[in-house]
C-alpha positions as protocol buffer text, in pm:
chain_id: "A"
residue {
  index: 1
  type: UNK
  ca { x: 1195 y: 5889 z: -4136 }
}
residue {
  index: 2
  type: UNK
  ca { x: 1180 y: 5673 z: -4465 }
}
residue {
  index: 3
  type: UNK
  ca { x: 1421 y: 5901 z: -4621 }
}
residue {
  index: 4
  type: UNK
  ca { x: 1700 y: 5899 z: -4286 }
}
residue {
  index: 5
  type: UNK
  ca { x: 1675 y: 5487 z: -4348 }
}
residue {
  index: 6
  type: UNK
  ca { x: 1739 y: 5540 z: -4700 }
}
residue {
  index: 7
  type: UNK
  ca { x: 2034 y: 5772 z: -4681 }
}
residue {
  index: 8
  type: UNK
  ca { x: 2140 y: 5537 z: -4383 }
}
residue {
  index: 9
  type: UNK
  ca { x: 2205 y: 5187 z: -4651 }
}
residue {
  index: 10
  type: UNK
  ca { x: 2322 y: 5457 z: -4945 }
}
residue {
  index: 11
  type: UNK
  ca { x: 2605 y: 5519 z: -4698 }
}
residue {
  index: 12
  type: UNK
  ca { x: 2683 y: 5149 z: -4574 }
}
residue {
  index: 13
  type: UNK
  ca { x: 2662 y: 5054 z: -4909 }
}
residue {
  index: 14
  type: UNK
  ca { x: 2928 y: 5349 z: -5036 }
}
residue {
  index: 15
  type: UNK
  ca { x: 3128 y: 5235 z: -4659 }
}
residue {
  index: 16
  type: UNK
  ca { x: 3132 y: 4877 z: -4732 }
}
residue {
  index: 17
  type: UNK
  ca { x: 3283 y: 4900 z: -5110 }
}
residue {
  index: 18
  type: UNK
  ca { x: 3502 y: 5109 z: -4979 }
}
residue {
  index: 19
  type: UNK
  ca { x: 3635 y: 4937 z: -4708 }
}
residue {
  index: 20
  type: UNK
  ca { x: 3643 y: 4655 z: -4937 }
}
residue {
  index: 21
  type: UNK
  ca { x: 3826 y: 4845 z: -5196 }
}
residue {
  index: 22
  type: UNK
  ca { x: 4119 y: 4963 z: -4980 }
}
residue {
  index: 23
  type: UNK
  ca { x: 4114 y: 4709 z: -4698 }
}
residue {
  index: 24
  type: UNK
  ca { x: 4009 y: 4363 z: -4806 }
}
residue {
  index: 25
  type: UNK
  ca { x: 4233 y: 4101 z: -4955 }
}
residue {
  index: 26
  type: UNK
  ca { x: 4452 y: 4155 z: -5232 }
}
residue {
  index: 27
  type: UNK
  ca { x: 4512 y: 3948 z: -5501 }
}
residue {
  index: 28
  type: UNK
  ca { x: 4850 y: 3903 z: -5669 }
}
residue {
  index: 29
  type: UNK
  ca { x: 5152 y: 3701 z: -5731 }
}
residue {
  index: 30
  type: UNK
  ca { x: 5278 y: 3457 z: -5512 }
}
residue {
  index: 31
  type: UNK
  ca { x: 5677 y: 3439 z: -5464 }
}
residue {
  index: 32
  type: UNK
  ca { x: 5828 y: 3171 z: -5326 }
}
residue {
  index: 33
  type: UNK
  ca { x: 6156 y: 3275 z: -5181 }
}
residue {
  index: 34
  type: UNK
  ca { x: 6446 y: 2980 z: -5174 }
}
residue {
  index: 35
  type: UNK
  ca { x: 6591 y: 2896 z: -4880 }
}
residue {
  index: 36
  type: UNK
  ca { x: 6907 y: 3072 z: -4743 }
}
residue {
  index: 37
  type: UNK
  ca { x: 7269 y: 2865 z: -4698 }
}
residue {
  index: 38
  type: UNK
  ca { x: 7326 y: 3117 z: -4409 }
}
residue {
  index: 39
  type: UNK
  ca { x: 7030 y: 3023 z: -4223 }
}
residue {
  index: 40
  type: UNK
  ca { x: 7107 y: 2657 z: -4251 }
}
residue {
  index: 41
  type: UNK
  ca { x: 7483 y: 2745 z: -4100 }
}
residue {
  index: 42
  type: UNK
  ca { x: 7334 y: 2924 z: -3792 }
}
residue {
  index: 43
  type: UNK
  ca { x: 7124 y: 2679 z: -3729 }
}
residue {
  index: 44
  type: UNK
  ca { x: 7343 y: 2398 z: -3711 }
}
residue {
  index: 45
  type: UNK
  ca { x: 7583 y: 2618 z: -3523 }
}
residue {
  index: 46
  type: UNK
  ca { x: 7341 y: 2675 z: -3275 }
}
residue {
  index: 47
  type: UNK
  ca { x: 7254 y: 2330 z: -3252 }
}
residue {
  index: 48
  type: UNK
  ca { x: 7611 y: 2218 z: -3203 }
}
residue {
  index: 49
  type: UNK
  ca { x: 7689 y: 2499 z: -2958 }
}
residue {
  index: 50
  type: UNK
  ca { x: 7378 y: 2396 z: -2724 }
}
residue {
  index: 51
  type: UNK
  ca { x: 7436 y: 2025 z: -2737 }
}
residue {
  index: 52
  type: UNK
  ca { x: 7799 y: 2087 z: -2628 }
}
residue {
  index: 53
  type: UNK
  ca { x: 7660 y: 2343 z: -2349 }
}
residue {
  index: 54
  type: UNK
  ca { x: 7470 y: 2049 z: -2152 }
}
residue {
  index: 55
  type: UNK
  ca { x: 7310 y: 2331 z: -1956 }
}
residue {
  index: 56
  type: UNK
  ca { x: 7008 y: 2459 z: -1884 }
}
residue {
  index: 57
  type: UNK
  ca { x: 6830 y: 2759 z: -1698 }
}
residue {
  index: 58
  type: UNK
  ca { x: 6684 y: 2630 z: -1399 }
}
residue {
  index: 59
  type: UNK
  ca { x: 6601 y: 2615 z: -1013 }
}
residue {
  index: 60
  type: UNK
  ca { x: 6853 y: 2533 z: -729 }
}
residue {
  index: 61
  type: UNK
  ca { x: 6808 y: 2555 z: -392 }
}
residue {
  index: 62
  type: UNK
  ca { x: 7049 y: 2736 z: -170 }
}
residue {
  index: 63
  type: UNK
  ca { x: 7151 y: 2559 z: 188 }
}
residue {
  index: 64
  type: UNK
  ca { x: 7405 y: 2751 z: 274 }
}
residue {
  index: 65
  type: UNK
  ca { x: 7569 y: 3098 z: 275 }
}
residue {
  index: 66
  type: UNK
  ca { x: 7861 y: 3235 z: 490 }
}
residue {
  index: 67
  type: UNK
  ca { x: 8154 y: 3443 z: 454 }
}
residue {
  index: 68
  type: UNK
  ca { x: 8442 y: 3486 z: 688 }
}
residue {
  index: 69
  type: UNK
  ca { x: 8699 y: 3244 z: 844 }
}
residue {
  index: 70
  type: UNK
  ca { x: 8609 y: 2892 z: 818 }
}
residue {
  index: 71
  type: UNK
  ca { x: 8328 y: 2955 z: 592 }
}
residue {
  index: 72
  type: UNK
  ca { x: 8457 y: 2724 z: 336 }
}
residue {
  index: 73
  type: UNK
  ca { x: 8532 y: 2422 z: 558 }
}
residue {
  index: 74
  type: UNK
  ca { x: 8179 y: 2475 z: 675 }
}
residue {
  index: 75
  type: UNK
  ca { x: 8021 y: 2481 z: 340 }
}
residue {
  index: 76
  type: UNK
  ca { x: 8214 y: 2228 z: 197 }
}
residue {
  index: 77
  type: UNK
  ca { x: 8115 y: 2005 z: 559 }
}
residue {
  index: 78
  type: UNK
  ca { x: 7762 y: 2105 z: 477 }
}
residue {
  index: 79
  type: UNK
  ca { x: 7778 y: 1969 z: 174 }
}
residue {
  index: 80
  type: UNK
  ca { x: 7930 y: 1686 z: 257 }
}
residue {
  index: 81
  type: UNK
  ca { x: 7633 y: 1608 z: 481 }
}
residue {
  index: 82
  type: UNK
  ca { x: 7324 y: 1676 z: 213 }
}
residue {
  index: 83
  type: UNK
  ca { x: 7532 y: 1447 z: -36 }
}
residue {
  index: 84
  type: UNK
  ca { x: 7517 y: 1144 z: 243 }
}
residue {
  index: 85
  type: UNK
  ca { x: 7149 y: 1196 z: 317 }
}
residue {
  index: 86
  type: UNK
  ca { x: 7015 y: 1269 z: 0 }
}
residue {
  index: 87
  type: UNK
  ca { x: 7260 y: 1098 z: -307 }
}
residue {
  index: 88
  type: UNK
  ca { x: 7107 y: 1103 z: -616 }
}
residue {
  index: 89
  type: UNK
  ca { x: 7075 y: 1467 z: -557 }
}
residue {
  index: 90
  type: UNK
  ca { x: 7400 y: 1724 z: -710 }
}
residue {
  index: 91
  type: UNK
  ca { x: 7547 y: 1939 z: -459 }
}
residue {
  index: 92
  type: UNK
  ca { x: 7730 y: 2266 z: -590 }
}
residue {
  index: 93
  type: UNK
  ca { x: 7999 y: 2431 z: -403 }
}
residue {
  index: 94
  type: UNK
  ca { x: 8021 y: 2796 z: -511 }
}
residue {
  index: 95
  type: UNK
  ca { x: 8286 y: 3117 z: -423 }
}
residue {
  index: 96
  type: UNK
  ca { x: 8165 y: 3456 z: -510 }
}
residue {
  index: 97
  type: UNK
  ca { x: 8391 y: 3726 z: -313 }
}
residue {
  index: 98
  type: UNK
  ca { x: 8403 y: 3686 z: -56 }
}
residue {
  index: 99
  type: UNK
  ca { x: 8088 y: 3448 z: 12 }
}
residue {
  index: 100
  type: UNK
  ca { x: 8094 y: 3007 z: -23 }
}
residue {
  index: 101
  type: UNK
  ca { x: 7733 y: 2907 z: -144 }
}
residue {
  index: 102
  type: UNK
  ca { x: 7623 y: 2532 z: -132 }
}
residue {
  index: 103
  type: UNK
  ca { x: 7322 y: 2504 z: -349 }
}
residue {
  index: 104
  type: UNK
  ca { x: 7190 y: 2189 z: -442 }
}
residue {
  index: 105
  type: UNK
  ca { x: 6947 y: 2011 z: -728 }
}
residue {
  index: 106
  type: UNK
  ca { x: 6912 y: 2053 z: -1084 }
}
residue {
  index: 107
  type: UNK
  ca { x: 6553 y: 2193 z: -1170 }
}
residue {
  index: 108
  type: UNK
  ca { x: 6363 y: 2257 z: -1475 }
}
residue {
  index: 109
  type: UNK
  ca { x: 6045 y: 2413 z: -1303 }
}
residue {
  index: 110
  type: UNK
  ca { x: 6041 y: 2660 z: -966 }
}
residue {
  index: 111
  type: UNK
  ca { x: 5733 y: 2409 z: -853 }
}
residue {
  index: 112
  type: UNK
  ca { x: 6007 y: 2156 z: -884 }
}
residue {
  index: 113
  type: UNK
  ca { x: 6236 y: 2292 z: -656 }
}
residue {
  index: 114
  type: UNK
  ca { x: 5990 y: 2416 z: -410 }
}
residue {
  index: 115
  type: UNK
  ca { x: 5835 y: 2056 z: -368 }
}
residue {
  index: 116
  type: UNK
  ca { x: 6208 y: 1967 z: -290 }
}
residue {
  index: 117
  type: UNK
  ca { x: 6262 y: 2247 z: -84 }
}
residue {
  index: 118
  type: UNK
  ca { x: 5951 y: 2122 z: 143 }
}
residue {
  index: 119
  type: UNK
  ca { x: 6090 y: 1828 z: 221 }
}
residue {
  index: 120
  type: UNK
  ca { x: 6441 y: 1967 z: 341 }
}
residue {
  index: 121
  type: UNK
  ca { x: 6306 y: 2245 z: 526 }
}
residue {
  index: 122
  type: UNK
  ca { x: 6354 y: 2121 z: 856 }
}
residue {
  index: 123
  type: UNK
  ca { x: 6726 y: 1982 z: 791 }
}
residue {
  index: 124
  type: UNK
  ca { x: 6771 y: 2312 z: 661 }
}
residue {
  index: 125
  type: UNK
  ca { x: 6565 y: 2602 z: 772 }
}
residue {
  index: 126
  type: UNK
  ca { x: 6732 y: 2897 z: 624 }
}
residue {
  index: 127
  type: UNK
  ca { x: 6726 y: 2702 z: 230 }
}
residue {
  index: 128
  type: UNK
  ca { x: 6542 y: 2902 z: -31 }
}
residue {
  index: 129
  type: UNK
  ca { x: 6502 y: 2871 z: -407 }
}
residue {
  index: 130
  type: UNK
  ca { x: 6740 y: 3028 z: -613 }
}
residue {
  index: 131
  type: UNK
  ca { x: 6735 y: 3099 z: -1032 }
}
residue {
  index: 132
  type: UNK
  ca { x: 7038 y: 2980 z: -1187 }
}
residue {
  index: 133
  type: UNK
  ca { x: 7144 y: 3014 z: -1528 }
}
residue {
  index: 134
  type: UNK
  ca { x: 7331 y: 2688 z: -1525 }
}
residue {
  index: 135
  type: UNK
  ca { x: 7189 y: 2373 z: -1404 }
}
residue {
  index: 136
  type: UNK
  ca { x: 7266 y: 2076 z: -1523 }
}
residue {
  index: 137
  type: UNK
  ca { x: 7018 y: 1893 z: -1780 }
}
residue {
  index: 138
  type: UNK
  ca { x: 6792 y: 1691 z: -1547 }
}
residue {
  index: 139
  type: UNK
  ca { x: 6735 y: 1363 z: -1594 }
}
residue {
  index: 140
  type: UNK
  ca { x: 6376 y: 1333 z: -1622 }
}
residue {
  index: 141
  type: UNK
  ca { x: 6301 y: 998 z: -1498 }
}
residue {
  index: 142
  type: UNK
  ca { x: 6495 y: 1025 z: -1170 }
}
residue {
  index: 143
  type: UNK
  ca { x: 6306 y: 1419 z: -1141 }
}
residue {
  index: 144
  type: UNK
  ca { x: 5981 y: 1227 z: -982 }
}
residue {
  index: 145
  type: UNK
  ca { x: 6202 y: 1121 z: -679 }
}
residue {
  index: 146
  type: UNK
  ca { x: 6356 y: 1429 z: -627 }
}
């Protein structure tokens, strides 16, 4: 048994400057690599291109969906009547073939729009939370009263 706990630390020894060896830290020079023009460009490209965008994705809430005649005198009416109760909040008019969509808010967060949604659920039963790739950039003092 002696000999087994000797031939046992040979080989961690022989394991452990091996590993060492081929897998520990290397030494070696240090190259500092200058920065590129070209990144500096895109950057300020995509800088200028996202200030001018003034969009964000976000969380609307949809109030109303219809297709068919009068659908768009009743979505624009519905709209009409959210701006009047609620007036600090944006109301969006939408056509997509052959469908008017009135969703309304501009939020960062889905928690956001769901608190929202709970308090316009009775006004509006069939309203839901939607995703939409272009909400307008909240402004984040008046997104407590919402």
């Amino acid at each position: 048994m002696h000999n087994n706990l000797k031939i046992l630390v040979i080989i961690f020894l022989f394991l452990s400057v091996y590993i060492d060896k081929n897998y520990g830290q290397k030494t070696g020079k240090v190259e500092i690599i200058t920065e590129d023009v070209r990144i500096n460009t895109l950057l300020e490209k995509h800088i200028a291109f996202n200030e001018n965008k003034g969009c964000i994705k976000g969380f609307r809430i949809q109030i109303f969906f219809d297709s068919g005649n009068n659908s768009k005198n009743n979505a624009i009416g519905v709209m009409n009547e959210f701006k009047i109760i609620h007036s600090t909040i944006g109301a969006y008019l939408t056509f997509q073939e052959p469908n008017y969509k009135v969703r309304v808010g501009d939020f960062r967060t889905r928690m956001d729009a769901q608190r929202f949604l709970h308090k316009i659920i009775e006004q509006y039963p069939n309203a839901y939370v939607v995703v939409d790739n272009e909400i307008n950039l909240p402004n984040l003092e008046d997104e407590d009263s919402q």
